[in-house]
PyMOL Python script that loads the backbone (N, CA, C, O; Angstrom):
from pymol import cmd

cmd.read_pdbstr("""\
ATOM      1  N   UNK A   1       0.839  -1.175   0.000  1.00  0.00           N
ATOM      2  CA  UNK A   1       0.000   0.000   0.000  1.00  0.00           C
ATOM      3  C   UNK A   1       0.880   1.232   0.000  1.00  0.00           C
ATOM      4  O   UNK A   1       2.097   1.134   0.158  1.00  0.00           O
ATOM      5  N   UNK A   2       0.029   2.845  -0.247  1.00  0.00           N
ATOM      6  CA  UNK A   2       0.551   3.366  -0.393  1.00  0.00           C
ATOM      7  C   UNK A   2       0.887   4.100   1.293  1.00  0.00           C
ATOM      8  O   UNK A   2       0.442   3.362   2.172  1.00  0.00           O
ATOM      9  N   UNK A   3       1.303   4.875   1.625  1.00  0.00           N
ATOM     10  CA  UNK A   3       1.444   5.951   2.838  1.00  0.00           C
ATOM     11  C   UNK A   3       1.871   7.024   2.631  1.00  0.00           C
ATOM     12  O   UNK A   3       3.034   7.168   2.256  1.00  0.00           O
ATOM     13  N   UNK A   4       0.820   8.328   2.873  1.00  0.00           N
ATOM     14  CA  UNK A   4       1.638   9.235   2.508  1.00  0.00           C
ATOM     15  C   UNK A   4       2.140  10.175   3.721  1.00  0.00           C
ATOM     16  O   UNK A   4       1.306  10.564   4.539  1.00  0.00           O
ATOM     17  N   UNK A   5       2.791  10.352   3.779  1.00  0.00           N
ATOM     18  CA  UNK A   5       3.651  11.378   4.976  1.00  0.00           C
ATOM     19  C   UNK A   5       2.963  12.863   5.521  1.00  0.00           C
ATOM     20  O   UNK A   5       2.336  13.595   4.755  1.00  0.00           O
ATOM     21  N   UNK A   6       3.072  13.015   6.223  1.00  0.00           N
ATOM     22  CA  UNK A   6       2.449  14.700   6.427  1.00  0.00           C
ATOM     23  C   UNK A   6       3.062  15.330   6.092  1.00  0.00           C
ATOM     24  O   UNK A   6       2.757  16.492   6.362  1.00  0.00           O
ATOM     25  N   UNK A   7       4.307  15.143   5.309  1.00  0.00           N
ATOM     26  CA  UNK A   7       4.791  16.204   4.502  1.00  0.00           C
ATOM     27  C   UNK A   7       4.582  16.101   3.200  1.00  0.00           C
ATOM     28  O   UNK A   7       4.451  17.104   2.499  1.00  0.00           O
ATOM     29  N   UNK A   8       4.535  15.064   2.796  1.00  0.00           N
ATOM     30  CA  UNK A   8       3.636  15.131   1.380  1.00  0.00           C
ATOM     31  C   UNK A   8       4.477  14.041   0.789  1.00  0.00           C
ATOM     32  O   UNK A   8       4.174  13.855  -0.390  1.00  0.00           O
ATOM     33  N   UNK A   9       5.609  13.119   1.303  1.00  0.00           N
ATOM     34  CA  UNK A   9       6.278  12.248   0.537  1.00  0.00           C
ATOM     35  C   UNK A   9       5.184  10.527   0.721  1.00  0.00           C
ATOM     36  O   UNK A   9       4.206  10.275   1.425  1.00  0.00           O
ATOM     37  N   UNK A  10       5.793   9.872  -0.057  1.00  0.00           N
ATOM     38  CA  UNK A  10       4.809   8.919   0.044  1.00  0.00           C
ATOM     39  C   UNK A  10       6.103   7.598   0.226  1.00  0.00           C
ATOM     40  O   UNK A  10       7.257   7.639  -0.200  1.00  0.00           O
ATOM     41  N   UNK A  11       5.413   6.466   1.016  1.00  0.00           N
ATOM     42  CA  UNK A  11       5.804   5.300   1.472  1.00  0.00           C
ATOM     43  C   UNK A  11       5.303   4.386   1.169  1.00  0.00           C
ATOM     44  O   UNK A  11       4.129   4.165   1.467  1.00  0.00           O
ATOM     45  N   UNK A  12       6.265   3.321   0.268  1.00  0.00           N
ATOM     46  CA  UNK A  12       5.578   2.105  -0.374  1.00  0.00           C
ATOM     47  C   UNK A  12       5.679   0.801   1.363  1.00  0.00           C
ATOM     48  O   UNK A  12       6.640   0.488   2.066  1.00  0.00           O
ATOM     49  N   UNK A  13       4.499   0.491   1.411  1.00  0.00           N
ATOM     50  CA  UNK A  13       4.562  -0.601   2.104  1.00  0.00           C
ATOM     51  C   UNK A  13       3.569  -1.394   2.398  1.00  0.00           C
ATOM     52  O   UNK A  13       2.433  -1.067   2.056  1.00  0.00           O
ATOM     53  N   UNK A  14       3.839  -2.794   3.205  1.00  0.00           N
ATOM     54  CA  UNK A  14       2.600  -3.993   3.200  1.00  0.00           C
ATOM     55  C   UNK A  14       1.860  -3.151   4.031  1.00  0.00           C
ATOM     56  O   UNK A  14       2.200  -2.038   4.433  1.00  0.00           O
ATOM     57  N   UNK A  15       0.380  -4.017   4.361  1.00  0.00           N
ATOM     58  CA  UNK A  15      -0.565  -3.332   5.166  1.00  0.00           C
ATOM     59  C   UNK A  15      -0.263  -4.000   6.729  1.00  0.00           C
ATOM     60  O   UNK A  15      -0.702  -3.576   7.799  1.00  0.00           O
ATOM     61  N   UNK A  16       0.501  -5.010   6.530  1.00  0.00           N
ATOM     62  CA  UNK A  16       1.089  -5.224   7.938  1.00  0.00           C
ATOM     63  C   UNK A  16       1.666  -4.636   8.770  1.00  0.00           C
ATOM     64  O   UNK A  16       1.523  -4.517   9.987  1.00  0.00           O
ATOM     65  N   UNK A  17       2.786  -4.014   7.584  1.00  0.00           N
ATOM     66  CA  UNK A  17       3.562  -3.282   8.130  1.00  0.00           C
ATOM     67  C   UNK A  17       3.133  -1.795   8.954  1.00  0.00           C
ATOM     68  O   UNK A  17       3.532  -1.254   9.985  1.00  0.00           O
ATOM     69  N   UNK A  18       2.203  -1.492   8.012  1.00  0.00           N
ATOM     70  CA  UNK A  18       1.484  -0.389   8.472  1.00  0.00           C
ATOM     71  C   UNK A  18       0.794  -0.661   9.557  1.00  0.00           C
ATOM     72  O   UNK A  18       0.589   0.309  10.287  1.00  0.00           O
ATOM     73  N   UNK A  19       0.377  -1.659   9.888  1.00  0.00           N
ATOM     74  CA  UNK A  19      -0.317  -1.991  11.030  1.00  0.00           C
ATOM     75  C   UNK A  19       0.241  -2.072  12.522  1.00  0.00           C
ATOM     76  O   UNK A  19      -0.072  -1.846  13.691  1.00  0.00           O
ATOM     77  N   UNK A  20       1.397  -2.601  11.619  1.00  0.00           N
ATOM     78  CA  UNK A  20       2.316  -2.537  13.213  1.00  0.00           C
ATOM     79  C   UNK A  20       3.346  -1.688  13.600  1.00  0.00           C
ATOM     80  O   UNK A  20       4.238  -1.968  14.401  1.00  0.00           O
ATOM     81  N   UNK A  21       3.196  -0.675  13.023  1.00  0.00           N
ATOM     82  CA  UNK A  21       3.885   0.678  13.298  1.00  0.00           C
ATOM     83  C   UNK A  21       3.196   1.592  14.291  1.00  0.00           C
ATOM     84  O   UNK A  21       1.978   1.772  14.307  1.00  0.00           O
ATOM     85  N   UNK A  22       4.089   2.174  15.142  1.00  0.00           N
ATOM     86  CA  UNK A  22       3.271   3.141  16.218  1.00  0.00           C
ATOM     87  C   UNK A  22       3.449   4.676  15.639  1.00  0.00           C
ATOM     88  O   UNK A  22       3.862   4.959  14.514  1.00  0.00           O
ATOM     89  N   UNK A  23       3.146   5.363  16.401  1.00  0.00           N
ATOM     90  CA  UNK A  23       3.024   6.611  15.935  1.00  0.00           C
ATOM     91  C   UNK A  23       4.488   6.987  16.121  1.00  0.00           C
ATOM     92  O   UNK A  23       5.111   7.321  15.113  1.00  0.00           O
ATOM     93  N   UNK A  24       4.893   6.976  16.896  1.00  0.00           N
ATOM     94  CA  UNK A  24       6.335   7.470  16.928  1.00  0.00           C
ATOM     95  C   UNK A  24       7.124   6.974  15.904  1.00  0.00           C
ATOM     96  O   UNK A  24       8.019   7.684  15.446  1.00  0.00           O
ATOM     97  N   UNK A  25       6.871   5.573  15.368  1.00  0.00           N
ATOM     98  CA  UNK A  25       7.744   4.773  14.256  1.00  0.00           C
ATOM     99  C   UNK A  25       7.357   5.514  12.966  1.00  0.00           C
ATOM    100  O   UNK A  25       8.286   5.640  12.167  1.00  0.00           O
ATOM    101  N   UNK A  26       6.202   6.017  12.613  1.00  0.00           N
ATOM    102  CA  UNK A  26       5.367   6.713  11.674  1.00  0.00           C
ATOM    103  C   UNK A  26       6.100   8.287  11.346  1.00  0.00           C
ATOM    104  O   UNK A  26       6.216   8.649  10.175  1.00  0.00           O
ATOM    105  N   UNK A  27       6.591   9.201  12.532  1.00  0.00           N
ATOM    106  CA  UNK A  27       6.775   9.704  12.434  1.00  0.00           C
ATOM    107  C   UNK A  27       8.238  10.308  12.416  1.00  0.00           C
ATOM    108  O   UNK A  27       8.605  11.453  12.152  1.00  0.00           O
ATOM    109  N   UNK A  28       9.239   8.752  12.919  1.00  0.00           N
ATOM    110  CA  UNK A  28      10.342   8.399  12.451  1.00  0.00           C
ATOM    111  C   UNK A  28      10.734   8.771  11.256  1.00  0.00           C
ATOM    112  O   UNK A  28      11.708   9.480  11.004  1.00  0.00           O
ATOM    113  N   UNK A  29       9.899   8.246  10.421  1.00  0.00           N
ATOM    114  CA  UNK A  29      10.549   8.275   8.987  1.00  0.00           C
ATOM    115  C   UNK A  29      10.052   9.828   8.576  1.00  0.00           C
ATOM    116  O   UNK A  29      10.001   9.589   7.369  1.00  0.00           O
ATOM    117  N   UNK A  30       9.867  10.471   8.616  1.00  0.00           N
ATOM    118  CA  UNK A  30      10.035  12.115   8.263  1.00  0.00           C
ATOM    119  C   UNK A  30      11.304  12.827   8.906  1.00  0.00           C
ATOM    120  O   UNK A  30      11.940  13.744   8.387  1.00  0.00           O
ATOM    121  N   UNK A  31      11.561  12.196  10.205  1.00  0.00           N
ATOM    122  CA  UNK A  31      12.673  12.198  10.080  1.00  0.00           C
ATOM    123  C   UNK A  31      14.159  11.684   9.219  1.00  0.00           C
ATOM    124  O   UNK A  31      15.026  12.401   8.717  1.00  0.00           O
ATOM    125  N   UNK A  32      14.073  10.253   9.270  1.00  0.00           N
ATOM    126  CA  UNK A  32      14.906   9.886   8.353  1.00  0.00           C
ATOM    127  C   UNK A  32      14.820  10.187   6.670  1.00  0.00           C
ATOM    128  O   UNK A  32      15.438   9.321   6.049  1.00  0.00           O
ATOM    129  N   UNK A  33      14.296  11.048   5.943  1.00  0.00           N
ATOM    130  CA  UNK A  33      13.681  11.393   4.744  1.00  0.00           C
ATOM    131  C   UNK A  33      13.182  10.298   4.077  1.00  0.00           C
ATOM    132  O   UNK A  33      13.874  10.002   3.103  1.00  0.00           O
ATOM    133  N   UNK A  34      12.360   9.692   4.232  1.00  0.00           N
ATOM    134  CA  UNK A  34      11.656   8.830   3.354  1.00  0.00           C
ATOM    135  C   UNK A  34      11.046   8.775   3.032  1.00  0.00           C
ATOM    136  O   UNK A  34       9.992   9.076   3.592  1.00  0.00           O
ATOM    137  N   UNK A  35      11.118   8.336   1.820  1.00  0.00           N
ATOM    138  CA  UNK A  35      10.277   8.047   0.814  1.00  0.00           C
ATOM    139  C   UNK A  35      10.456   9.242  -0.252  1.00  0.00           C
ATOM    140  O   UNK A  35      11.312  10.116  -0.115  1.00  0.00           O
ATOM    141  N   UNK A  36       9.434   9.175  -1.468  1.00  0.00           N
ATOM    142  CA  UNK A  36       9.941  10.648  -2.486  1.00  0.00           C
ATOM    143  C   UNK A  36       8.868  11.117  -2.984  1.00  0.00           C
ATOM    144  O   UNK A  36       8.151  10.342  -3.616  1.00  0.00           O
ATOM    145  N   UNK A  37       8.460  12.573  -2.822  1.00  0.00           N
ATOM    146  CA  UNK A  37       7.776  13.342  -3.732  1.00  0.00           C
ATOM    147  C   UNK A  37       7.310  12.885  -4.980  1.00  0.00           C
ATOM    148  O   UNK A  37       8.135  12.971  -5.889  1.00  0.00           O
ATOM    149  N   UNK A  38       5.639  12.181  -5.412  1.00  0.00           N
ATOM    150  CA  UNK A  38       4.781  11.967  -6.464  1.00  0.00           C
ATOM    151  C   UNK A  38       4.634  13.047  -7.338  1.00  0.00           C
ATOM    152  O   UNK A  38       3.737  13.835  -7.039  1.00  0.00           O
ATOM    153  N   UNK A  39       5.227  13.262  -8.253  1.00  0.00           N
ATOM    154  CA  UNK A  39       4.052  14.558  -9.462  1.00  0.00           C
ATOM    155  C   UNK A  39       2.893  13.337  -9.845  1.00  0.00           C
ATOM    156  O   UNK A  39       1.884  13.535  -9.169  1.00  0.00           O
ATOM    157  N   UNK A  40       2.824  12.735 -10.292  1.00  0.00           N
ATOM    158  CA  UNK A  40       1.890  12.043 -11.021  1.00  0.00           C
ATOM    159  C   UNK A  40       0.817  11.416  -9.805  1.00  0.00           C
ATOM    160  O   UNK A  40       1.049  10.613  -8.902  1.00  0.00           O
ATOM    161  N   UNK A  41      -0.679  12.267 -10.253  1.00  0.00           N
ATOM    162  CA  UNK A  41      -1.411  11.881  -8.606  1.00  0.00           C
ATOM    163  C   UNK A  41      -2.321  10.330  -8.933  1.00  0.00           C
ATOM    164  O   UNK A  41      -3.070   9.735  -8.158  1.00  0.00           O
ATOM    165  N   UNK A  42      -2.034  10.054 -10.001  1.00  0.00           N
ATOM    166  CA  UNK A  42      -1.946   8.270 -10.326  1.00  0.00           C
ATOM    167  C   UNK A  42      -1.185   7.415 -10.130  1.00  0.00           C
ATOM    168  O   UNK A  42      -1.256   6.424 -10.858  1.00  0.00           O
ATOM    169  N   UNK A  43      -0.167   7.471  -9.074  1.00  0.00           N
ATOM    170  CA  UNK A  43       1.271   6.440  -9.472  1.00  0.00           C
ATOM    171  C   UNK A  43       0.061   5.884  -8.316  1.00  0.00           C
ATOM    172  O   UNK A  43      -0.716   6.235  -7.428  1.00  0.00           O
ATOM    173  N   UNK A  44       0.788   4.307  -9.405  1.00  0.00           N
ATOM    174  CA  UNK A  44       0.042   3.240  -8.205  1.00  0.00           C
ATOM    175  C   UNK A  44      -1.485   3.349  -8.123  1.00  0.00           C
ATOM    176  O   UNK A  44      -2.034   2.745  -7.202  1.00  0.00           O
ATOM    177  N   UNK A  45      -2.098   3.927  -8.833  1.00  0.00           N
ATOM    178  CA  UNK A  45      -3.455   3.746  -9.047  1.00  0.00           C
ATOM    179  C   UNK A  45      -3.875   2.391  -9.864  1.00  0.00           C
ATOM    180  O   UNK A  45      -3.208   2.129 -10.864  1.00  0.00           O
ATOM    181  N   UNK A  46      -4.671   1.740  -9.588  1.00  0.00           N
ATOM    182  CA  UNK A  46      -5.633   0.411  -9.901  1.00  0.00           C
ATOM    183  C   UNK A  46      -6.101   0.508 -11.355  1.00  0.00           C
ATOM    184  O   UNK A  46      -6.219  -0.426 -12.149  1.00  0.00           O
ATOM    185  N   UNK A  47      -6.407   2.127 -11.613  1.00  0.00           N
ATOM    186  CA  UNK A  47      -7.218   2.471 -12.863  1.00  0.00           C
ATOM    187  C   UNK A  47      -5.764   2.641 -13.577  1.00  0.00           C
ATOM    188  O   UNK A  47      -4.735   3.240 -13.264  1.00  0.00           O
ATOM    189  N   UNK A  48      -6.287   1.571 -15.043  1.00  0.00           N
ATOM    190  CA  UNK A  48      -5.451   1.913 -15.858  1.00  0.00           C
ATOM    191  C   UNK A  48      -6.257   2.269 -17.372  1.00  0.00           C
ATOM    192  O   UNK A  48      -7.407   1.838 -17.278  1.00  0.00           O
ATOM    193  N   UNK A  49      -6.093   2.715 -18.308  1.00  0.00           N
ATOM    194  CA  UNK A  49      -6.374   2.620 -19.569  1.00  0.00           C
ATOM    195  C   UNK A  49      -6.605   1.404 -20.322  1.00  0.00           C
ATOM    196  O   UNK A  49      -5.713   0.885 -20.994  1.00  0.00           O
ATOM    197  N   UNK A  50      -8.354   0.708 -20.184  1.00  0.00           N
ATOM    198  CA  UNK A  50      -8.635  -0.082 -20.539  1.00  0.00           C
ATOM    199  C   UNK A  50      -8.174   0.120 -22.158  1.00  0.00           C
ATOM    200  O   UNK A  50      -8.234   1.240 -22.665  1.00  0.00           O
ATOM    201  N   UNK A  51      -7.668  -1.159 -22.993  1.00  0.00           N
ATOM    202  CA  UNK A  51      -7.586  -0.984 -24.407  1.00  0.00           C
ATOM    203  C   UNK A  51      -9.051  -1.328 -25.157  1.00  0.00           C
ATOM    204  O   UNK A  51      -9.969  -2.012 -24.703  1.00  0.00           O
ATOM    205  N   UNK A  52      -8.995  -0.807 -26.129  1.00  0.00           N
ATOM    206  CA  UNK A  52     -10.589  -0.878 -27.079  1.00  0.00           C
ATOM    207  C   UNK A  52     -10.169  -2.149 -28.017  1.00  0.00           C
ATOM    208  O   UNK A  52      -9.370  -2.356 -28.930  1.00  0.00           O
ATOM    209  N   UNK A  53     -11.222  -2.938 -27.233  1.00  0.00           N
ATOM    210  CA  UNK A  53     -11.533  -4.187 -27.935  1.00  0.00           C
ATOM    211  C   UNK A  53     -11.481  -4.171 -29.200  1.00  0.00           C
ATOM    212  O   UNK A  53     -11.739  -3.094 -29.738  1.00  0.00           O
ATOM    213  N   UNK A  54     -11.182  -5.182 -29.944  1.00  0.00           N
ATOM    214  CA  UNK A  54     -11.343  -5.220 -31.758  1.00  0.00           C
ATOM    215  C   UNK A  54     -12.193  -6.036 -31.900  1.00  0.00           C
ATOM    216  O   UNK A  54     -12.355  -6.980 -31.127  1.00  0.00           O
ATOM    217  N   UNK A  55     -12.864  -5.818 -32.889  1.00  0.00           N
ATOM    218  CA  UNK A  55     -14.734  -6.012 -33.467  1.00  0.00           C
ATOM    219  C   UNK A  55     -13.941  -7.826 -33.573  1.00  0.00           C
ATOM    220  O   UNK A  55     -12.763  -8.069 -33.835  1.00  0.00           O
ATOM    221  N   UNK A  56     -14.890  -8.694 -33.318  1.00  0.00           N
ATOM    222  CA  UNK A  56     -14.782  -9.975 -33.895  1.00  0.00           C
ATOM    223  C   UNK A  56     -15.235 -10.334 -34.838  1.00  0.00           C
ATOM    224  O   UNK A  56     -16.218  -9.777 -35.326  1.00  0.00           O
ATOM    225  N   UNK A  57     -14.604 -11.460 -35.420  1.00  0.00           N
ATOM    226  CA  UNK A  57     -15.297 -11.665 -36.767  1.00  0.00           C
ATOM    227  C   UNK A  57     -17.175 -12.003 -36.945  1.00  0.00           C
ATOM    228  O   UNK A  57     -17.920 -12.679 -36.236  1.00  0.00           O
ATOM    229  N   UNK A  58     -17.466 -11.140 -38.287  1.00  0.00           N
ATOM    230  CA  UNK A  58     -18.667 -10.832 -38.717  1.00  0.00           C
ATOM    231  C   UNK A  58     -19.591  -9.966 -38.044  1.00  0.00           C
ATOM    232  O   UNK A  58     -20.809 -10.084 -38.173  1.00  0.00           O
ATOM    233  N   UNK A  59     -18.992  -9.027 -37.268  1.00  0.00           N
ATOM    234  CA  UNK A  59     -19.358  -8.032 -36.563  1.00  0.00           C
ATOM    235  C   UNK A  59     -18.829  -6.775 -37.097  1.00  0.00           C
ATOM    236  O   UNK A  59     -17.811  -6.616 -37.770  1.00  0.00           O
ATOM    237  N   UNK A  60     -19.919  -5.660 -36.577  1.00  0.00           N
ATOM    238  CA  UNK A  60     -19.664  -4.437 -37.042  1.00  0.00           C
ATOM    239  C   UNK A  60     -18.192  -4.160 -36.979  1.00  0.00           C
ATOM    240  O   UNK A  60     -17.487  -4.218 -35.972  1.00  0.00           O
ATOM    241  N   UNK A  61     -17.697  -3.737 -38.644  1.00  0.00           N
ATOM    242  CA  UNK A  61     -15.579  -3.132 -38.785  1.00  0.00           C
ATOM    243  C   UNK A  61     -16.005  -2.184 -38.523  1.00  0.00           C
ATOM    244  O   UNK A  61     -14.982  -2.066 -37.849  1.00  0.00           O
ATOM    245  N   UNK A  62     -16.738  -0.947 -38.286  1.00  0.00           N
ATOM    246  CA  UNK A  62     -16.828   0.309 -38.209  1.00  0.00           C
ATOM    247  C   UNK A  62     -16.872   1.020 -40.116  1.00  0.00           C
ATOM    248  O   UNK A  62     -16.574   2.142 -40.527  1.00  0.00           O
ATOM    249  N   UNK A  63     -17.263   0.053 -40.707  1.00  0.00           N
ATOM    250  CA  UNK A  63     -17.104   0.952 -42.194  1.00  0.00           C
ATOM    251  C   UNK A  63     -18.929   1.598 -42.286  1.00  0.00           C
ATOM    252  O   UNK A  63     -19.918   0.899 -42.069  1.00  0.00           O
ATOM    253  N   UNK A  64     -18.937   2.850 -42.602  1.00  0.00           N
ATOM    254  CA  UNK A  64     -20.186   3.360 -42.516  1.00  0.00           C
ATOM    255  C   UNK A  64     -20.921   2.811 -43.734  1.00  0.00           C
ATOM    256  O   UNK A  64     -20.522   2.596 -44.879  1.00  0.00           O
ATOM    257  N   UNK A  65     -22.333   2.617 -43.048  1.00  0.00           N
ATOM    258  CA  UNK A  65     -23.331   1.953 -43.859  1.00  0.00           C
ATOM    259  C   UNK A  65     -23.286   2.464 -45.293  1.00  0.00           C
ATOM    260  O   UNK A  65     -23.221   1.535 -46.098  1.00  0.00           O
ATOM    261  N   UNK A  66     -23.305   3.997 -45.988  1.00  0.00           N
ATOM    262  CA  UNK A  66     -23.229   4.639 -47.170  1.00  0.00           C
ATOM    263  C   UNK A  66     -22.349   3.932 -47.655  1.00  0.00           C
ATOM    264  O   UNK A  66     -22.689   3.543 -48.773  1.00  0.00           O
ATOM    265  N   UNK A  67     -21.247   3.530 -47.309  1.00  0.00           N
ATOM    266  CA  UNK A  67     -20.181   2.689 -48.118  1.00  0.00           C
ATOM    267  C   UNK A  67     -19.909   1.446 -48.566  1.00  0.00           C
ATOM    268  O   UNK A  67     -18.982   1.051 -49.273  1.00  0.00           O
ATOM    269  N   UNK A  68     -21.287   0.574 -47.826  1.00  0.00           N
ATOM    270  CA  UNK A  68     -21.631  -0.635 -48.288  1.00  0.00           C
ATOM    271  C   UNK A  68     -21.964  -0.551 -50.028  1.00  0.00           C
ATOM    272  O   UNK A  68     -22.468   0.538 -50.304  1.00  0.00           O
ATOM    273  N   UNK A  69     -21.820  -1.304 -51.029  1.00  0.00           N
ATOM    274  CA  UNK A  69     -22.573  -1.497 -51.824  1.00  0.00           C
ATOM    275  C   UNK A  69     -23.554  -1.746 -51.967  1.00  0.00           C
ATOM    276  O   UNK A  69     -23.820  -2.690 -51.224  1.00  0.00           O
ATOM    277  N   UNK A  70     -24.666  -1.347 -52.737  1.00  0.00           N
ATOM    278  CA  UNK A  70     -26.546  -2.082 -52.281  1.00  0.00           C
ATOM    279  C   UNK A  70     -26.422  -3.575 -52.487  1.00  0.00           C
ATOM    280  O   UNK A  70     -26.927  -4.285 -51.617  1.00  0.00           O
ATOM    281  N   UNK A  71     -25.894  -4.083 -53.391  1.00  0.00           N
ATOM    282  CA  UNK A  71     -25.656  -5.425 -53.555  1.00  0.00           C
ATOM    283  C   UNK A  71     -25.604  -6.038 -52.363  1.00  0.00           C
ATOM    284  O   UNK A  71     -26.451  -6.808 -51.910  1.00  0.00           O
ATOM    285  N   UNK A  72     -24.919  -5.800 -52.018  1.00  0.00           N
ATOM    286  CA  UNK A  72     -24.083  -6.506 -50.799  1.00  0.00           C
ATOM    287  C   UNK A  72     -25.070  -5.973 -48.859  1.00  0.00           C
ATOM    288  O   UNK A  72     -25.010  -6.525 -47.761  1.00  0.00           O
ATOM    289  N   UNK A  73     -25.692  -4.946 -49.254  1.00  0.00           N
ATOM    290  CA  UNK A  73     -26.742  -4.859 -48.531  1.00  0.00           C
ATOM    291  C   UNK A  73     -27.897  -5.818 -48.398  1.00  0.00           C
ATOM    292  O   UNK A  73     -28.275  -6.421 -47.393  1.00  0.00           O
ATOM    293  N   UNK A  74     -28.366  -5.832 -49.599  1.00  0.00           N
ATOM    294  CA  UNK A  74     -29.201  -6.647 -50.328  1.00  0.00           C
ATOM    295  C   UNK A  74     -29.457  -8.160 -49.708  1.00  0.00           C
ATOM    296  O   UNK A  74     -30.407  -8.798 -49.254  1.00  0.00           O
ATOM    297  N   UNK A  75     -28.291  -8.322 -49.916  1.00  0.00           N
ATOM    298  CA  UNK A  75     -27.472 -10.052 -49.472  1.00  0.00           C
ATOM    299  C   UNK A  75     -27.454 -10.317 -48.308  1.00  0.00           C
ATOM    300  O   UNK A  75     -27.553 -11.523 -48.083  1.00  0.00           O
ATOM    301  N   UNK A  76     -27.337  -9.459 -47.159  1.00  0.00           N
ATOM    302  CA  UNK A  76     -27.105  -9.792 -45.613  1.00  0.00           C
ATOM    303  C   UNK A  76     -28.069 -10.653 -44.933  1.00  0.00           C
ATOM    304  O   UNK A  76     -29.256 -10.329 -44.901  1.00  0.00           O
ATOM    305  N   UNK A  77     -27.608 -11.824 -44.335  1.00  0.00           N
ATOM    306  CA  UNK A  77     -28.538 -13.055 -44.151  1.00  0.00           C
ATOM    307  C   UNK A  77     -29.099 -12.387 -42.846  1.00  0.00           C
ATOM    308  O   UNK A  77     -30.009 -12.931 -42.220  1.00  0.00           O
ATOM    309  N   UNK A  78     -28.594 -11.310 -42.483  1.00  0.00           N
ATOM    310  CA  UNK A  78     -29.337 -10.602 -40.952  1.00  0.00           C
ATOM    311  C   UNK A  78     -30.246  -9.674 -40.934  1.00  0.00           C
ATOM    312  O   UNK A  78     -30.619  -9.226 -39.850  1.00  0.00           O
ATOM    313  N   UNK A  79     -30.634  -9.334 -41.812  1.00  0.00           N
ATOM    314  CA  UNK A  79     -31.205  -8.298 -41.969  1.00  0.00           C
ATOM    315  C   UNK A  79     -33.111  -8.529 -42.385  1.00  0.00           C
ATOM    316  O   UNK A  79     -33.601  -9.656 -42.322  1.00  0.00           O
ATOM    317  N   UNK A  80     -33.517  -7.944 -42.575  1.00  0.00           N
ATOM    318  CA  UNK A  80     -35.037  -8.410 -42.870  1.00  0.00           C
ATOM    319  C   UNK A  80     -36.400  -8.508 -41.961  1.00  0.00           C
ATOM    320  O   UNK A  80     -36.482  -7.668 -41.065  1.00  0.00           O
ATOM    321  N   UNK A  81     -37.216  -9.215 -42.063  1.00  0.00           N
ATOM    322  CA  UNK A  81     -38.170  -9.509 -41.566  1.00  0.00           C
ATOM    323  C   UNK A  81     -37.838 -10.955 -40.703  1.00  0.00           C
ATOM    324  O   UNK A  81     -37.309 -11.738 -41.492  1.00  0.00           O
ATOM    325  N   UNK A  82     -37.975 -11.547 -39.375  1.00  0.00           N
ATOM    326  CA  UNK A  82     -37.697 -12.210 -38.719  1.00  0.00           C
ATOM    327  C   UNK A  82     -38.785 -13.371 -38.999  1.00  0.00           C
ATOM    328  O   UNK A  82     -39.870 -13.005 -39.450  1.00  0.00           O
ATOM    329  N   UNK A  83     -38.578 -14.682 -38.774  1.00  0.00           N
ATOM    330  CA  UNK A  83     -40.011 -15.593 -38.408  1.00  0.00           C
ATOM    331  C   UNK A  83     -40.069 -15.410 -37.331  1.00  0.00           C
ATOM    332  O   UNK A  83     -39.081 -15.241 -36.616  1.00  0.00           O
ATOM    333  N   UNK A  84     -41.351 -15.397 -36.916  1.00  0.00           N
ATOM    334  CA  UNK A  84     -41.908 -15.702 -35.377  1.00  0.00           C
ATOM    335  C   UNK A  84     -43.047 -16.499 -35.258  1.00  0.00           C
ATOM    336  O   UNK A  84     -43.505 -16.758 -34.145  1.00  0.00           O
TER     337      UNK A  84
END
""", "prot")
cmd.dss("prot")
cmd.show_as("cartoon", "prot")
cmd.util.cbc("prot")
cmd.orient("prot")
């Protein structure tokens, strides 16, 4: 996990560890300088940049309908009036 310092540095550690630290041990390490200053207020965040799936086969490529040929419109075994 993360910990961040009251001075603003941050501390990588287990949650054990954190658990079994007292306040004085906590406040140890601002003394000893530890740990280092984040710019990025995501480091170590969970959320990442899901990637965009690619269409599977016989599923919408993204080519716009106008660019179909009618022929080939025509032809689509999906399309139409359904039985019910």
């Amino acid at each position: 996990m993360l910990y961040q310092l009251t001075d603003g540095r941050i501390v990588e550690m287990s949650v054990e560890d954190y658990l079994s630290l007292s306040d004085a041990e906590l406040s140890g390490l601002l003394g000893h300088n530890c740990g280092d200053f984040v710019q990025n207020p995501f480091f170590g965040s969970v959320i990442k940049k899901i990637p965009k799936a690619e269409p599977e086969d016989g599923l919408y490529d993204g080519t716009p309908l106008t660019d179909i040929p009618p022929g080939e419109r025509l032809s689509d075994q999906n399309t139409g009036p359904t039985d019910e």
